[in-house]
C-alpha positions as CSV (number, residue, x, y, z in Angstrom):
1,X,123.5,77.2,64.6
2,X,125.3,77.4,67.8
3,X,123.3,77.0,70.8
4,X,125.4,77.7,73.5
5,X,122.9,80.5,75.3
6,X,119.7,78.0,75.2
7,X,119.1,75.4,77.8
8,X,120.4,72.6,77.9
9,X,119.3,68.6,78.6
10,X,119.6,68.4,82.1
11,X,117.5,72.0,82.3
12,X,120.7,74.2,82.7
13,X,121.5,77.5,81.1
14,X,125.5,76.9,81.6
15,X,126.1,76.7,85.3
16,X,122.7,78.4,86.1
17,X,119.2,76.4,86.3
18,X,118.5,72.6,87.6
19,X,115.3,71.7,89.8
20,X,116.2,72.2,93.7
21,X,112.7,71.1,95.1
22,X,111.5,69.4,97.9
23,X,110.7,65.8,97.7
24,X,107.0,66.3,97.9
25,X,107.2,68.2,94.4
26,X,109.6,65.6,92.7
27,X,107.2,63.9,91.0
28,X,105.0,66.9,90.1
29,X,108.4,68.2,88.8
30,X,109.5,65.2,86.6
31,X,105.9,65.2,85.3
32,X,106.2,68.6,84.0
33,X,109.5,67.8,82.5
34,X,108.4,64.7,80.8
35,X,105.2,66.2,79.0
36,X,105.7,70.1,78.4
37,X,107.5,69.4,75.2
38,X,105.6,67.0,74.0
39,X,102.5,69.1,74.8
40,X,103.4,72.5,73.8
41,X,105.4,71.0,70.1
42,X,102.2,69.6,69.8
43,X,100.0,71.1,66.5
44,X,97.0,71.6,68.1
45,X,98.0,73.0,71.4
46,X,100.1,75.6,68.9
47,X,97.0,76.1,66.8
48,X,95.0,76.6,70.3
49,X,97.7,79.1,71.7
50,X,97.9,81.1,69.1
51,X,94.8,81.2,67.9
52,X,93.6,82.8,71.6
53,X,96.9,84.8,71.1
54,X,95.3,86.5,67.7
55,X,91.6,86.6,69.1
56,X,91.9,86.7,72.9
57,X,95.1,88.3,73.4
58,X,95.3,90.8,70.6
59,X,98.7,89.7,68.8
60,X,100.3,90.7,67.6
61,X,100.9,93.4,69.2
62,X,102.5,96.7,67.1
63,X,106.3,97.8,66.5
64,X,105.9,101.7,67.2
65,X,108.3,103.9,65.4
66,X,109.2,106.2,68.4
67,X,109.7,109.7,66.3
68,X,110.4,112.0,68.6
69,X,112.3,109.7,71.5
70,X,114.4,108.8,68.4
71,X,115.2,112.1,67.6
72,X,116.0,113.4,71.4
73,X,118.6,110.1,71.8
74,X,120.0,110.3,67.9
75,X,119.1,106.7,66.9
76,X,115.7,104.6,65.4
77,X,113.8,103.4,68.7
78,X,111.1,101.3,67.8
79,X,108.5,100.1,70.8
80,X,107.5,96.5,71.3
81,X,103.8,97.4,72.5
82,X,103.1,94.8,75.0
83,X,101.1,97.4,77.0
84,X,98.3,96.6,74.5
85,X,97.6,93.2,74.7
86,X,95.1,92.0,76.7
87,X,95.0,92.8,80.8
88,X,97.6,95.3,79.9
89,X,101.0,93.5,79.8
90,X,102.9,90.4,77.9
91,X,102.0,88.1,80.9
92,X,98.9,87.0,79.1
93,X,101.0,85.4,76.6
94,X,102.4,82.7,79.0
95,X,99.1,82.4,81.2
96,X,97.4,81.4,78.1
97,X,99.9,78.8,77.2
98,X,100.5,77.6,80.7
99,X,96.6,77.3,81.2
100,X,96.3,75.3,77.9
101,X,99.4,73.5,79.7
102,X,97.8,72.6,82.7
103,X,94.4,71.2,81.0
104,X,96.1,68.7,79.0
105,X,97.8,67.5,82.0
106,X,94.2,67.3,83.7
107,X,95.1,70.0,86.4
108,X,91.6,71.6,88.3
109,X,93.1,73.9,90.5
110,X,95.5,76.8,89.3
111,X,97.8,78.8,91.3
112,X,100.0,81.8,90.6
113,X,102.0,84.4,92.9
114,X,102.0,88.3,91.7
115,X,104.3,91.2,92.5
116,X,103.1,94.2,90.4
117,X,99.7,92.3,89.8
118,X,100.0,92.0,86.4
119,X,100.5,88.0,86.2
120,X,97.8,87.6,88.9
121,X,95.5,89.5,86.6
122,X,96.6,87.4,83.6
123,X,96.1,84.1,85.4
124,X,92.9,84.9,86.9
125,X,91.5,86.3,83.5
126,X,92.6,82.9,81.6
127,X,91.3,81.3,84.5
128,X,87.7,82.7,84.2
129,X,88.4,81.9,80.7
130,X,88.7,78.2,81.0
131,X,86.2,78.0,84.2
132,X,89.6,77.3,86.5
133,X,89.7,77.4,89.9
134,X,92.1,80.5,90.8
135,X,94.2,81.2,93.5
136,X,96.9,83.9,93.9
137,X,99.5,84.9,96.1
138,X,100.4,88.6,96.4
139,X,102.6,90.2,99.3
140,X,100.7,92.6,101.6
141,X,102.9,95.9,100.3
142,X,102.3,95.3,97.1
143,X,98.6,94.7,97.5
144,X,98.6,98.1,99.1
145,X,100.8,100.0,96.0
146,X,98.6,97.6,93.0
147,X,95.1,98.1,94.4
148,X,93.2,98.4,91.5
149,X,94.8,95.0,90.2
150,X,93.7,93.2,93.3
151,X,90.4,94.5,92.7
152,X,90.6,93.4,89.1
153,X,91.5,89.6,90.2
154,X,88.5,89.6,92.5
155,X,86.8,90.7,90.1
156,X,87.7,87.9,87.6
157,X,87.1,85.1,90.4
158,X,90.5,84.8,92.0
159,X,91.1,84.1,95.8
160,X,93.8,86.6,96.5
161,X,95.8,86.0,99.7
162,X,98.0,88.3,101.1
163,X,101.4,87.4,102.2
164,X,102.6,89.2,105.5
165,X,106.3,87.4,105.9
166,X,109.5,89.0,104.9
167,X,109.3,92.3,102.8
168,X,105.8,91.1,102.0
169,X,106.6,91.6,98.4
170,X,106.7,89.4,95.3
171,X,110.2,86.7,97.0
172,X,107.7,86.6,99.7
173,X,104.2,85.8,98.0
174,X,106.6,83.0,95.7
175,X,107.3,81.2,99.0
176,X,103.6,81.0,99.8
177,X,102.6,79.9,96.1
178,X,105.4,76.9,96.6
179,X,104.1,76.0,100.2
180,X,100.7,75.5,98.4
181,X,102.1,73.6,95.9
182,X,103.4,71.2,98.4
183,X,100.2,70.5,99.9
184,X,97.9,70.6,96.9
185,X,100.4,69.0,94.3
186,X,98.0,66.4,92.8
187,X,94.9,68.6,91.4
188,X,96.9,72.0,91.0
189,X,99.4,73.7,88.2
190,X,101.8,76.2,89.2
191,X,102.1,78.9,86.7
192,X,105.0,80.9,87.3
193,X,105.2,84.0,86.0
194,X,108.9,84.3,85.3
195,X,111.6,82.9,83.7
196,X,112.4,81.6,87.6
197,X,111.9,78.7,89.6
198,X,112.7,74.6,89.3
199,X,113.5,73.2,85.6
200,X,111.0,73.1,83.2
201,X,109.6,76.6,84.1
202,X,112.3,79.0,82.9
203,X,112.3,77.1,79.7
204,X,108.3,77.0,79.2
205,X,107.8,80.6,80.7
206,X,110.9,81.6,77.8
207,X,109.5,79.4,74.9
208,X,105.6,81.0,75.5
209,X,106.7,84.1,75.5
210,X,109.1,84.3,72.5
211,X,106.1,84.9,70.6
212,X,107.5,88.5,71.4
213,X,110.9,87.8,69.5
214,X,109.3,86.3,66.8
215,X,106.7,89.0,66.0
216,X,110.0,91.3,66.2
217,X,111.3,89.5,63.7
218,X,108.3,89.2,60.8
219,X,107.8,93.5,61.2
220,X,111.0,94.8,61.4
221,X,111.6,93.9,57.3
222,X,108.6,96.4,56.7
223,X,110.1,99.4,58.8
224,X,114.0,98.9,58.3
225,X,114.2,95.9,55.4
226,X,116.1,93.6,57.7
227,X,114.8,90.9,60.3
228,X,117.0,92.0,62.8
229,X,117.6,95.1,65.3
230,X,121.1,96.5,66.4
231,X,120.4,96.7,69.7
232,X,117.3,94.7,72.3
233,X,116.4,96.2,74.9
234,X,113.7,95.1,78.3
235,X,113.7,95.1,81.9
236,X,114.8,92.3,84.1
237,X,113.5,90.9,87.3
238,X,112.6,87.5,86.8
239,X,113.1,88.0,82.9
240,X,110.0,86.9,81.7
241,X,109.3,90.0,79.1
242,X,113.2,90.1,78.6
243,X,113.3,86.2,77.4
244,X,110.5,86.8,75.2
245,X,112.2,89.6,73.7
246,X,115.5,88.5,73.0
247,X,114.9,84.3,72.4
248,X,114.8,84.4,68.5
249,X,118.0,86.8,68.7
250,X,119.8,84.7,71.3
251,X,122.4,83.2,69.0
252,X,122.5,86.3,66.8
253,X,125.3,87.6,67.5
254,X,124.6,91.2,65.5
255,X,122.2,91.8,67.6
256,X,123.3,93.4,70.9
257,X,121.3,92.4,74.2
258,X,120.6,95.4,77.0
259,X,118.5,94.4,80.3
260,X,117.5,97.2,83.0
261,X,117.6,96.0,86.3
262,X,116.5,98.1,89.7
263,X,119.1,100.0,91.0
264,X,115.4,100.8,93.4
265,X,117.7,103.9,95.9
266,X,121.3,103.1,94.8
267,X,122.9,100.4,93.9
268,X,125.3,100.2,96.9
269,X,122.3,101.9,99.1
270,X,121.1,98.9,100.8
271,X,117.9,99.9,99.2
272,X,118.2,97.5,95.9
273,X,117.3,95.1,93.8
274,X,120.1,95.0,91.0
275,X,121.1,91.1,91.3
276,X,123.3,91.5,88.8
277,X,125.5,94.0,90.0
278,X,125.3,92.9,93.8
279,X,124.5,88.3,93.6
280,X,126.6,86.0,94.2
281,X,125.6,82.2,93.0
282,X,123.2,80.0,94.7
283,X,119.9,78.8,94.9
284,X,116.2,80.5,94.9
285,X,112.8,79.0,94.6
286,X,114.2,76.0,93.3
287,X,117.1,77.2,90.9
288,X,120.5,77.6,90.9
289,X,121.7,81.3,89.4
290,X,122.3,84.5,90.9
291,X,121.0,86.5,93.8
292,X,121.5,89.0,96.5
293,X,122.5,87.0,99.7
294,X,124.3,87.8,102.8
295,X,127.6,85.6,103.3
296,X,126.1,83.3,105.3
297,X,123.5,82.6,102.1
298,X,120.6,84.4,103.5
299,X,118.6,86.1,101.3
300,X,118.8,90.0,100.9
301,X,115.0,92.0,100.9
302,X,115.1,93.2,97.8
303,X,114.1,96.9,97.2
304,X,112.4,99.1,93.7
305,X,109.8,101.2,93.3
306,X,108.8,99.2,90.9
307,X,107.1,96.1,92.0
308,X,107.4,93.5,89.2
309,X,111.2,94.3,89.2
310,X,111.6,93.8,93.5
311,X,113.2,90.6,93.7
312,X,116.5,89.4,94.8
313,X,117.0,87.0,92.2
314,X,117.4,86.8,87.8
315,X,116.2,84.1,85.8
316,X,119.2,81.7,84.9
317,X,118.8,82.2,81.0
318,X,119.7,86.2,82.1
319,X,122.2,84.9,85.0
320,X,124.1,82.9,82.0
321,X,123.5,85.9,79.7
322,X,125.3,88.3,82.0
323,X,127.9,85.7,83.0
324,X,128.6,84.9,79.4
325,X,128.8,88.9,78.5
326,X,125.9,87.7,75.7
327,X,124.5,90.6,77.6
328,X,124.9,94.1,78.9
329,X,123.2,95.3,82.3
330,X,122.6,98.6,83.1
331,X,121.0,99.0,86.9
332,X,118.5,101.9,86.3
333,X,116.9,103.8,89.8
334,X,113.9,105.0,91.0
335,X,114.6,108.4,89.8
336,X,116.0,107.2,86.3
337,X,113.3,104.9,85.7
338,X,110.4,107.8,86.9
339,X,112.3,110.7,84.6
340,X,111.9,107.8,81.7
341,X,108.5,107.1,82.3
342,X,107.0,110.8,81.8
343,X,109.3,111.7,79.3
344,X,107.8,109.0,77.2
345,X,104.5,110.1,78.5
346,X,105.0,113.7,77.0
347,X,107.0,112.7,74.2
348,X,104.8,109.8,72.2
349,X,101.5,109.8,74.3
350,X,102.4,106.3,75.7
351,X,102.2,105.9,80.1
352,X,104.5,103.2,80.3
353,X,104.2,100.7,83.7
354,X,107.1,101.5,85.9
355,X,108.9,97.9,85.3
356,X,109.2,99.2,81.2
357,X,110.1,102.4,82.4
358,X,113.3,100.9,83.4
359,X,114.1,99.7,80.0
360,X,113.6,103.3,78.9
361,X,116.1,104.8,81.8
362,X,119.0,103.3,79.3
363,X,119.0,105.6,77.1
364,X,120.1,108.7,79.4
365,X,123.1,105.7,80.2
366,X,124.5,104.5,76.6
367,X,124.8,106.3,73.3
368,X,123.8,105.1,70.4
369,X,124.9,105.7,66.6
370,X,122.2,107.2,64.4
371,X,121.6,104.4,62.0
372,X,121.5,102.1,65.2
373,X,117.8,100.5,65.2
374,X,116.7,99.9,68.7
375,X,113.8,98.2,69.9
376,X,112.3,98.2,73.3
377,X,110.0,96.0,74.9
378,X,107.5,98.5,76.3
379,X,106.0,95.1,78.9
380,X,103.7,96.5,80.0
381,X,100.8,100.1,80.5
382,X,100.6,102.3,83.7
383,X,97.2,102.6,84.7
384,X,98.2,100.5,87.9
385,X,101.3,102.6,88.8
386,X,99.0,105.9,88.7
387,X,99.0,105.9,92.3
388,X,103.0,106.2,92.8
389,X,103.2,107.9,89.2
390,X,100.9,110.8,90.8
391,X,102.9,110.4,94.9
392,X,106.0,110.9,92.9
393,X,105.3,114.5,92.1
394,X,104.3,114.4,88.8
395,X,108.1,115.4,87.4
């Protein structure tokens, strides 16, 4: 099988990837590089991971026949339901790996940075878990819009810090996670919740969460008696839920690939986070791939509603996707993404978090053929997104 959209040797997704890290990391770098494969290949780590994946986590999680969503948008939309694993979203399926990860590299000390809260949540409960010392990084806004996940880290042990440089949002608390890193390199793992950051990370964060893709693949015989959909679809900041949806289709080329990034007021509003629509190569938290800079290569603040999606940078597996055309990229706004997010609401009983709300927005953008089986990562529930759910007016 061709393999032209996976990574390759040297840790690139075409021109997209590498490790740009300060010294100090290099050997923490190389380290990672030089054992994750061994370690997660591994048979026992697999039968670990996925044995917390069945008991802890919850997998796998259902593939919902949306009835009346299908019926509205004239197609067969099927919802991936991360929103009910464990902690609420698909992040717990990389924390758990990562976690497993950093234990057979003999790592004490465990730090993570958050945007919408949901990975902080996920690496704090796998941390409590495993009796981990926990530390996470979480810009000041976005403490202030995701209260109740702050309170749930705390909760679960964590040290939450609040980041008050920049935007103070999630590009901001990523900075302070890598300072930390720098200083604290030989006790303490890093676990990224993305598909972003120095080489091996996009590839671990991708390979733990393809679980997602593969579950996809062993239900949909039952529901349409093939393996595969026409049409994937997931929101994209870092691409973390996005990678996990689409890895076991990758090479597929029947199946088409759509990713909803945050148009947040417009995309040409200055008020953005679409990276796709608006980057320009170059290099972020220690990769290479797309993101919004000025032309002097400063880095853009980043705007959306949505706080898992407010960053001014992609993955580069989704920077080579788009590049490639593998992919299609619709930028979805706040307005789009909020109308998405109660019509599911009223229409299957489901209150989506605003990040898979944005997913949803695609379907008042593209048309679809009737016999056209869609399926939608729905990342993640929106308990912690009741506050702007309810400020928004309840539409």
């Amino acid at each position: 099988m061709n393999k032209q959209f996976n990574i390759n040797k040297n840790g690139y997704y075409g021109e997209f990837g590498g490790a740009y890290i300060p010294e100090i990391l290099h050997s923490s770098v190389e380290n990672l590089k030089n054992v994750y494969l061994q370690i997660v290949e591994d048979s026992r780590f697999q039968e670990e991971f996925h044995a917390l994946l069945r008991d802890y986590a919850g997998r796998p999680s259902p593939l919902f026949f949306a009835n009346r969503l299908s019926r509205k948008y004239g197609c067969r939309i099927y919802l991936k339901r991360e929103d009910l694993n464990h902690t609420g979203a698909h992040k717990i399926n990389n924390t758990i790996g990562q976690i497993l990860l950093a234990r057979r590299m003999n790592k004490t000390r465990i730090i993570a940075e958050t945007g919408a809260g949901q990975h902080g949540v996920a690496t704090a409960t796998v941390c409590a878990l495993t009796d981990m010392e926990c530390v996470v990084y979480m810009g000041k806004i976005d403490m202030e819009r995701q209260k109740l996940n702050v309170r749930k880290m705390e909760m679960l042990g964590a040290k939450v810090f609040p980041v008050t440089s920049g935007n103070m949002t999630l590009k901001d608390a990523t900075n302070e996670a890598i300072r930390d890193w720098c200083c604290n390199h030989d006790n303490t793992h890093y676990i990224i919740g993305s598909t972003v950051g120095p080489h091996p990370y996009p590839d671990i964060v991708a390979r733990l969460q393809s679980v997602i893709s593969k579950e996809i693949k062993a239900q949909l015989p039952e529901k349409e008696g093939r393996d595969y959909p026409d049409y994937l679809v997931a929101c994209v900041g870092g691409g973390s839920n996005a990678a996990g949806t689409i890895y076991e289709y990758l090479d597929d080329l029947r199946v088409k690939i759509i990713l909803a990034e945050a148009a947040g007021k417009g995309v040409d509003s200055g008020e953005s986070a679409a990276t796709v629509q608006l980057g320009t190569v170059g290099v972020i938290h220690g990769a290479k791939t797309l993101l919004m800079q000025t032309a002097d290569g400063q880095i853009e603040e980043p705007y959306s509603i949505s706080a898992g999606l407010d960053y001014p940078g992609i993955g580069p597996m989704h920077a080579h996707l788009a590049k490639t055309s593998r992919c299609e990229v619709l930028a979805i706004d706040d307005a789009e993404a909020l109308d998405a997010a109660f019509e599911l609401t009223r229409m299957e009983g489901i209150i989506p978090a605003l990040e898979s709300a944005h997913a949803l927005g695609i379907f008042g953008k593209k048309q679809f053929k009737p016999e056209d089986v869609v399926v939608v990562c729905l990342s993640g529930r929106g308990d912690k997104d009741m506050e702007t759910y309810i400020k928004s007016g309840m539409r």
